[in-house]
Every structure is written in structure tokens, then in C-alpha cells.
N, C-alpha and C positions, 0 to 999 in steps of 0.2 A: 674567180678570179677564177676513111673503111675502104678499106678497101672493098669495090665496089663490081659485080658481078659483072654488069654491065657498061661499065663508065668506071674512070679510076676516081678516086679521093680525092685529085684535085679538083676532077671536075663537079662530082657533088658539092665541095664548099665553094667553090662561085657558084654553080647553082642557087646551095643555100642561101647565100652573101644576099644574089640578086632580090632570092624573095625577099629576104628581110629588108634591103635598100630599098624596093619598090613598097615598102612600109613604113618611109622614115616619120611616119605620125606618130608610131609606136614605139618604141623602147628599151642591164648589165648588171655583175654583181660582184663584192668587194669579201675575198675570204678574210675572217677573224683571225684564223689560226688554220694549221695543217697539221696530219697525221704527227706522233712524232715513234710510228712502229718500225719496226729493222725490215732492213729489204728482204726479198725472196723470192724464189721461181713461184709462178702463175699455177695453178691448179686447173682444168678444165673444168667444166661442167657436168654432173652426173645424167648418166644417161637415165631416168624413173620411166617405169608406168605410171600411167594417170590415176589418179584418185580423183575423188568428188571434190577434197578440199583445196586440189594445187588449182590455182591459178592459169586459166588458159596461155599457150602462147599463141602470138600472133605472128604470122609470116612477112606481114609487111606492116609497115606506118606509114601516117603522113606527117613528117615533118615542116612547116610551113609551105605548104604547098609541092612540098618535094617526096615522092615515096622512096622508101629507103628500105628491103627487102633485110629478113632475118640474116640471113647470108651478108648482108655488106655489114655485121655489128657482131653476131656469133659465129666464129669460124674454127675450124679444125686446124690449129697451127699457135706452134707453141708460143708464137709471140702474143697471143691474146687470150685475155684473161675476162673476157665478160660472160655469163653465164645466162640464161634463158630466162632467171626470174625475174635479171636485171634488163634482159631486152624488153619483157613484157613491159617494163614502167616508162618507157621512154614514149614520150608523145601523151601522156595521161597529164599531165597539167594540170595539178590540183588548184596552184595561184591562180586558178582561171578561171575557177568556178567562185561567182560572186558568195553563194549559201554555203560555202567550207568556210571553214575557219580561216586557212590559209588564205582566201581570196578575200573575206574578210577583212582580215587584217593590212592586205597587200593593197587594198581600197583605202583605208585608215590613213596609212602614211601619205598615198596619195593627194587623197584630200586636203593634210595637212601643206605638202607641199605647193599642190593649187591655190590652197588660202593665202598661203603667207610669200608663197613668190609669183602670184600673177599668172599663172600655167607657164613659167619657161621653162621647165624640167620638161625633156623630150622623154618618153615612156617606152619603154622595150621591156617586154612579156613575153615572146614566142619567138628567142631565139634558138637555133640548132644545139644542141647540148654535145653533137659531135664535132669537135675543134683536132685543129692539130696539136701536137706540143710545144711549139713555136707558140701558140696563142696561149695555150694555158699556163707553162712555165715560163719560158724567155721572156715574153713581152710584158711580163712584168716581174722581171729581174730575179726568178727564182733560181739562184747555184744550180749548178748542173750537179753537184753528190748531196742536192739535199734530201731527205727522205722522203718527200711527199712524189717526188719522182719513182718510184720504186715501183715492181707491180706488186708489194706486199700492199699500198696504201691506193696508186690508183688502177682503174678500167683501162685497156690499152687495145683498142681495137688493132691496131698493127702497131709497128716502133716510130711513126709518125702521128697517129691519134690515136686519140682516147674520147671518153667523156668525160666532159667539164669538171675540175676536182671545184670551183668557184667561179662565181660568174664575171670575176675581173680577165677572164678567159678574151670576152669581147671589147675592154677597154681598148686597145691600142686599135682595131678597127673603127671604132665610132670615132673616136679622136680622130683620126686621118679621112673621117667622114666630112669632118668641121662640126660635130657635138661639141660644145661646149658646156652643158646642162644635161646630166639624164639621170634615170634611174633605169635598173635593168633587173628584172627581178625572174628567177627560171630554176629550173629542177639543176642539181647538183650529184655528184655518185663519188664515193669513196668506200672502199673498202676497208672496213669498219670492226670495231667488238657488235657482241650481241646484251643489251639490256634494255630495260622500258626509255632510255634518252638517247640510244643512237641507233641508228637506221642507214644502209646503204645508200639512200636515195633522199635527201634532202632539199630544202628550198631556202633562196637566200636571194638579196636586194642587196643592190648597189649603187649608192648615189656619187657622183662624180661634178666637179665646178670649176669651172678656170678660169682665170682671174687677169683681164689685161692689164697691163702697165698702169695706166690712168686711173686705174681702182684701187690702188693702194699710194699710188705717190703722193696723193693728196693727204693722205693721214703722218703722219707721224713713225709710220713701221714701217719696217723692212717686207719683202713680198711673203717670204716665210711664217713673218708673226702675224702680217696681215691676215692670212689662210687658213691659219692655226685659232685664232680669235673669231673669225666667222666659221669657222667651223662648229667648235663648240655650242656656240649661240643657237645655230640651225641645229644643234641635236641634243641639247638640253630642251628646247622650244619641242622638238618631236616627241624625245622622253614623255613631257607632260602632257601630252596630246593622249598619249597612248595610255598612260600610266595615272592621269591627274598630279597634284601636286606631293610631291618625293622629294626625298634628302637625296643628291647626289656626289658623286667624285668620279673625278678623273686618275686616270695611274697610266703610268708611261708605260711602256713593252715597245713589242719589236715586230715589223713586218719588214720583210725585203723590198717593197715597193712603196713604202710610204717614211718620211724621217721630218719631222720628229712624227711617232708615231702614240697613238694613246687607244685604251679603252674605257670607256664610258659605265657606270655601276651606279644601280641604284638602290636604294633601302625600301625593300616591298616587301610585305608579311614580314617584319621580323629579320629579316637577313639580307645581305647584300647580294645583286643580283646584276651579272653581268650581260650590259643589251648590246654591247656591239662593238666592233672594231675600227679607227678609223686613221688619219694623219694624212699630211702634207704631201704630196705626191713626189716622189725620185725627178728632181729634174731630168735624171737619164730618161723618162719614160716619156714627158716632155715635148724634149730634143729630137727623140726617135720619132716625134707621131708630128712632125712641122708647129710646134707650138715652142721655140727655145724660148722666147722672151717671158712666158706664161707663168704663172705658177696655178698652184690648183689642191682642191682635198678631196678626196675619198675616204667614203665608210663602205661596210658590208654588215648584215644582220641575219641572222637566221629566225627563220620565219615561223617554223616549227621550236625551235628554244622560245621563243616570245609570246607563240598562241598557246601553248602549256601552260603557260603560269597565267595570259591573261582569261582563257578561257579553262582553267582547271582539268586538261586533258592529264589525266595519270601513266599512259603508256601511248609511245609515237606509233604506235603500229595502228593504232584508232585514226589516224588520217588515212589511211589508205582503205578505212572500213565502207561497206556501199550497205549494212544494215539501216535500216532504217529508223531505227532505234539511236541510231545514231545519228545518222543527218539528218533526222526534223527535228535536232533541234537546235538546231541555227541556221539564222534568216539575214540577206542580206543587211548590211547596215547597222546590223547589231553586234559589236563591240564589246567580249567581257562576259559574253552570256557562260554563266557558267555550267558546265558539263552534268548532268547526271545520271551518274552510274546505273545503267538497266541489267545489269547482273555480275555477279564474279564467279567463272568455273572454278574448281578445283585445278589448280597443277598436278603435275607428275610429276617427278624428276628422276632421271635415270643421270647413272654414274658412266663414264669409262676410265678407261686407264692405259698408258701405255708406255714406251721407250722413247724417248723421243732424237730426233737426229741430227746435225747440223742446219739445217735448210726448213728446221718446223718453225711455224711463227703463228702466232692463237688467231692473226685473220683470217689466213688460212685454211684452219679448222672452221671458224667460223663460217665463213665464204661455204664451207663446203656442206654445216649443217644447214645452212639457209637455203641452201641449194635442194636441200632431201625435204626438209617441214617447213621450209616456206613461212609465213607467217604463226604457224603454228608455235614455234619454237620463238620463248620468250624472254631467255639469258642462256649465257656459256659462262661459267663458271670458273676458273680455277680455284679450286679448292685443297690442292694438299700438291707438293714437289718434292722430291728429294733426288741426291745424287750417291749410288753404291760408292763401294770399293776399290770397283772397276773403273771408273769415272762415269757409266751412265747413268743419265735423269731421266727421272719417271715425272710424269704430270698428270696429275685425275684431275677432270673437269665434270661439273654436275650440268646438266643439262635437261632445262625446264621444259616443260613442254604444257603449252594452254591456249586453249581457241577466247577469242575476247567474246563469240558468238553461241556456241554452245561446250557440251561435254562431249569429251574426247573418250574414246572405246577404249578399252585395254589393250584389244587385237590392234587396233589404230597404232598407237604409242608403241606396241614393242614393235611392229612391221617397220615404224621409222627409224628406232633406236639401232633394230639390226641392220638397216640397211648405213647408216651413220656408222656401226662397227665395219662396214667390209671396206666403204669408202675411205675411211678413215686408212685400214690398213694399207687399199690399193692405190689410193693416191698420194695419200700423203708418207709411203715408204716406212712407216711406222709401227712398230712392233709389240703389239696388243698386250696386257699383263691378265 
């Protein structure tokens, strides 16, 4: 669910809009859930030298046919909070590639839904991940003091955009397209903890249906239960598609944009296992987009939580790997292939420690070691708190450090850890122990 060097932010997203409109063959996404960290002032980006291991950046992209220069997405001004390793990911489209897992899978569901509804699901892959906040929050009814609004939890290229915290970002557009049927499936950015299941930069599907008068008057229900009963139907039928045959349940919960709202759990390996999020769509979202008579359901899935368990991946930072130890071995089409492990380096782990001060929050911190080791860097820790005398808290965090690719040097590891100590002090105002 950028300001622009040469052209303003409005006019890159009609830009955007157009390419994508002149693609309406193609195809949105339904957040499960949001951040639930404390708000906070934005961090900038550390300025490094280069090393062998960081990740190139790039100056410009191509976003659907539009280029979009470093400059219109990382900029010097303190309203923005996106940082260089997160411009590098923008436009990589892992769901694109058929031999990933992620496209893998992103194919799976598809299939499913060409079998079992006749191809009417409209398809959207290669939408803009730069939306305003009007698209990402309002439009689908997110409070103005909720937390996922924050720049502790999202990207905020200026006080108008960001990137997409969920790809329900693009619902209320396609609806006032006249979509009736789609799935929208595209890269996602939130700022994030660090460990092997979350990741700054994620991917996620979203399927969306709406339902005219004539489609339910005929039954027995009201448009409500009608939506809520094919819903279900269509994602227990997907569950087993993906999953084969599972004990399921439903449990109620909460989204702002969808009432009655459910998540779907299933019993795989042994425990229960949550695939996704979905309910009844806000008639306000409706009303807004010229559908008042309509009703409709939406889900959202993440794409990476679902190919870990169904392909055995052990750490999310293995999707973004280009070894090849890794991508040979999975082939289009093939579903469930399970993973196997071509080495485990040793960790490191270094400690810090410090004071910390009204305005600290651990993404933050995080944000800012990801910023320094890149992929290197494989959990942040908290490991020990306490508050003096005085009233200040101290917090030590342990801080792993491991290549999924090779061993890491000692000179390596401390050059990051001290440059982690100076950022640490210099940006985030914090007072070393």
C-alpha cells in the first residue's frame, strides 16, 4: 500500500503515471502490517570511501521508461532521509526475474489466478516505487499521527514523497483507472531493525476485486459478507496452490483500509505460519475512487516472508546475492526448490556502547550501520540497557558482522566497526561509554 533537478515531482509522476497507463496489459500491492517504531529526525547518509565490498552507486535509473537522476531521490536537505544503498536498489526488480525466487514465486500465484479466474486479473510489475504521500498514506486511509508516517519508519524524498512503504500506494489510481481486477506486485522500502528476516527493501503483491451490485444481490448476503466469503475462498484455493494441502485459520486484526479485516495462517513444518493480510475494502476508498455502489476485498503478501520458508532461504540478504552459488540454483518454474547452503563464514561481533538521548530510536542506528557495511552487517543487537542515578540510559548493541560470500579480514571489520563508532557519535548526538 523528488524533487527533481530538472522537472518538479509533479511532473515526473504523470510522467511516471503515463508510462505505466500506456502499459495497462500490466499490473499493486496490499500492506499486512506497518512499522510499529517511535518517530524521529532523519539521519543523512555517511559520506565512505569505497571499498571492494560496497555496492556500486548509480547516478541515474530507469524507472519505467523514465530516468530519474541520483539527485531527484538523495539530496542534501534535511527533509530527506534516503541514503545511497537505498538509491542503489531502486529499479533492480528482483519480482522480474523469472530464475529468482521472488519471480518464481510471483509467477506461481499468477498462474494460479489465470487458472482459476480466466486471465481477468490485470497485472502491474513495473510500477514507480516513488509515490507521493497522498498515495501512500491517505489514499488508503492511513491517520495522519500514525507511526508508519514518521521518518523513523519511512523514505521521504521531500515532505510530499517518499518510497512506497506498501504497494496499496497505487490502489486508488488504478481504481479511478476503471481496474476492477489486478494484482500489483513491486519492491517496497521501510526503515527497518537489522536481522536474517528484515531488510530495508522488500517485495510484496496485491490483489484487489470489486464486486457490482448484481454479484451479490442474487445470493442471500449482504455486499459485505458476500466479499468476505469469496475472499476467503480465493486465498485458501491460493494457500494450497503454494503450500499443497494444510490445516488453516483465519483471525481477525486490524488494517485502516480494509473492515472486517483478517489474516490468513497456516500449519507448515510444525507451526503456524502467517501468509498474509487481507479484508473488505473502506467503502470510503470506494466512494473516493467513483465506485460508491461497489464493494470489494483486498490482500497483500510478502513475497520474501513466503519464498523463505517455501524455498528454505535462512537469511533475506541472500536475495539480493548475484554469486552464483546461489542463483543456479533455481530455475524458472520450479517452485519449493529447496536452498542449499554453499558455505557459512564465521561472524565477528563487535560491541558498542553509549548514552543515549531523547531523539535515539535503534532504526536509526540501524539506517546508519547499513549505511557503513552494507550487506555485510547481519544483526544489531540490543543486548544490555540501563538507566543511572542521573536519569541517563546507556544501551550496548552487539553488532554481527559476515559476508554470506566469503571471510571477512580483521583490518576489514575493525575499519567498519570504527567508522560505525565516529558516525554513531556524529550523527546521531550520542555519547560513546
Amino acid at each position: 500500500m523528488a524533487t527533481i533537478l530538472s522537472f518538479s515531482f509533479v511532473q515526473l509522476q504523470s510522467s511516471l503515471f503515463r508510462q505505466r497507463t500506456n502499459l495497462l496489459t500490466r499490473t499493486f500491492a496490499f500492506s499486512s502490517s506497518f512499522s510499529s517504531s517511535s518517530s524521529a529526525a532523519s539521519i543523512s547518509a555517511p559520506n565512505l570511501s569505497r571499498k571492494k565490498w560496497k555496492q556500486p552507486v548509480f547516478s541515474a535509473l530507469d524507472l519505467g521508461g523514465v530516468k530519474v537522476n541520483r539527485e531527484d531521490v538523495v539530496r542534501d536537505d534535511p527533509t530527506n532521509n534516503v541514503p545511497d544503498n537505498i538509491f542503489s536498489k531502486l529499479g533492480v526488480q528482483l519480482h522480474r526475474r523469472d530464475q529468482h525466487p521472488l519471480g518464481i514465486l510471483k509467477n506461481a500465484i499468477y498462474e494460479y489466478f489465470d487458472t482459476n479466474y480466466s486471465n481477468k486479473y490485470n497485472k502491474f510489475d513495473d510500477l514507480s516505487p516513488i509515490v507521493s504521500v497522498k498515495e501512500n498514506f491517505d489514499d488508503v486511509l492511513v491517520p495522519e499521527d500514525h507511526v508508519s508516517r514518521s521518518y523513523n519508519d519511512t523514505y521521504y524524498v521531500d515532505p510530499q514523497t517518499v518510497l512506497r512503504c506498501h504497494t496499496s500506494a497505487h490502489q486508488a489510481e488504478l481504481l479511478r483507472s476503471g481496474y476492477t481486477h489486478f494484482l500489483v506486485t513491486g519492491d517496497v522500502y521501510r526503515r527497518d531493525s537489522i536481522d536474517s528476516t528484515h531488510y530495508p527493501v522488500f517485495h510484496q503483491m496485491e490483489g484487489f476485486r470489486v464486486f457490482a451490485p448484481e454479484e451479490w444481490e442474487a445470493s442471500e448476503l449482504d455486499g459485505t459478507s458476500f466479499a468476505a466469503a469469496d475472499l476467503k475462498k480465493c486465498l485458501e484455493g491460493l494457500a494450497r496452490h503454494l503450500f499443497g494441502s494444510v490445516e488453516m485459520r483465519w483471525v481477525d486484526t486490524y488494517f485502516p483500509f480494509t473492515n472486517p479485516s483478517f489474516e490468513l495462517e497456516i500449519y507448515f513444518k510444525e507451526k503456524w505460519l502467517e501468509v498474509l493480510g487481507c479484508g473488505v475494502t473502506e467503502q470510503e476508498i470506494l466512494r473516493k475512487n467513483g465506485k460508491p455502489n461497489n464493494v470489494a476485498w483486498a490482500f497483500g503478501l510478502g513475497l520474501e516472508r513466503l519464498a523463505m520458508v517455501l524455498f528454505d532461504i535462512p537469511d533475506i540478504r541472500l536475495f539480493w546475492s548475484n554469486d552464483e552459488r546461489f542463483t543456479s540454483q533455481f530455475s524458472e518454474g520450479q517452485l519449493g526448490v529447496k536452498f542449499k547452503p554453499f558455505s557459512k563464514y564465521p561472524p565477528c561481533y563487535k560491541d558498542i556502547s553509549f548514552w543515549i538521548n531523547e531523539s535515539f530510536t535503534e532504526n536509526n542506528l540501524c539506517e546508519l550501520v547499513r549505511g557503513i557495511a552494507g550487506d555485510l552487517v547481519e544483526e544489531v543487537q540490543l543486548i544490555d540497557n540501563f538507566t543511572n542515578k542521573k536519569g541517563m540510559t546507556s544501551h550496548c548493541y552487539r553488532i554481527a558482522y559476515r559476508s554470506m560470500e566469503r571471510s571477512l579480514t580483521d583490518d576489514e571489520i575493525n575499519d567498519l566497526q570504527w567508522k560505525v563508532r565516529d558516525q554513531v557519535q556524529s550523527k546521531l548526538n550520542v555519547v560513546l561509554r
